[in-house]
N, C-alpha and C positions, 0 to 999 in steps of 0.2 A: 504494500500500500504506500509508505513511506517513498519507493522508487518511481510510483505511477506520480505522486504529487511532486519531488523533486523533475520529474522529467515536463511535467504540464508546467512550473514554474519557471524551469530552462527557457522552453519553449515560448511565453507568455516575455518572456526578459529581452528575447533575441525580437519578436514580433512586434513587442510596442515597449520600447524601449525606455521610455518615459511616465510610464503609468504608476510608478513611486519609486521614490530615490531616501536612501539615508542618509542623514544630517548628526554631526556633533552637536551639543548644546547652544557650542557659538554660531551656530548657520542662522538660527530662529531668534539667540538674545537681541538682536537689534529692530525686533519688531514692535513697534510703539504699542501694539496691543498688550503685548506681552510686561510692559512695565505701567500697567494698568493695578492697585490697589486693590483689594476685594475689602466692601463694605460688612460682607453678612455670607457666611457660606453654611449649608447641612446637609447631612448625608443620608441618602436614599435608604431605599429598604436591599438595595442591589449592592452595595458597600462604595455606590457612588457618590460624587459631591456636587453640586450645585450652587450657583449664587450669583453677588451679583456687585458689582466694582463700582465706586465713586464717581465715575462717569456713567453709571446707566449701562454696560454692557454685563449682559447677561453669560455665566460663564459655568462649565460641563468639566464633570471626568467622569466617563462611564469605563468597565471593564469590558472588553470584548470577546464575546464566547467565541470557540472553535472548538472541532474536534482536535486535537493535539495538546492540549492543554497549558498551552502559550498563555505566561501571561503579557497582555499586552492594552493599553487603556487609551481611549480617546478621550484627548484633552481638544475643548472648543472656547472662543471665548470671542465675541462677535461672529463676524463672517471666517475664522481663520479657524481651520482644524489641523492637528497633527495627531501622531500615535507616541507611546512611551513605551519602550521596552528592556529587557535589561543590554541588550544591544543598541541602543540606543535610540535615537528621536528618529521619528520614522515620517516620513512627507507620503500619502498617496490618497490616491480619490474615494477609496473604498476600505471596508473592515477590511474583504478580501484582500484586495492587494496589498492594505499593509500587511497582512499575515503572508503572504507569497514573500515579500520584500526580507519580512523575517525571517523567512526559512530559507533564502539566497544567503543571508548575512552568518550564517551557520558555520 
């Protein structure tokens, strides 16, 4: 199983080349969202957070299920998403890709 998903992630990496990319910390620190305050944050019944920044944006970290048992959490805060993993900050459009991204970075 693990070989059918490494070969379809191969394959998905060579094809669209761009559908998520990994970032260190510092790729994303200079994003003005990102040094936004949080006024009020609490945590869901899912072990996620919520809340909501001094400026009015409203801001997310949920966990992302998979089969594989990756942990891996989407952080949102306005219009800008990313993923957290313990490989690091993960840029891509979807749970899926960022878990494909993750399992390239292996």
């Amino acid at each position: 199983m693990l070989k059918n998903v490494i070969g379809i992630v191969a394959l998905l990496s060579i094809t669209f080349p761009n559908f998520g990319q990994a970032y260190g910390l510092s790729a994303l620190a200079n994003h003005p969202l990102l040094s936004e305050k949080p006024t009020w944050f609490l945590q869901d019944d899912d072990s996620g957070f919520y809340g909501e920044t001094e400026n009015g944006y409203t801001f997310t970290q949920k966990n992302v299920a998979n089969a594989y048992s990756i942990r891996l959490q989407r952080f949102s805060i306005g219009d800008i998403f990313f993923y957290v993993s313990d490989r690091g900050i993960i840029e891509a459009q979807s749970d899926l890709a960022a878990v494909s991204v993750y399992l390239t970075l292996g």
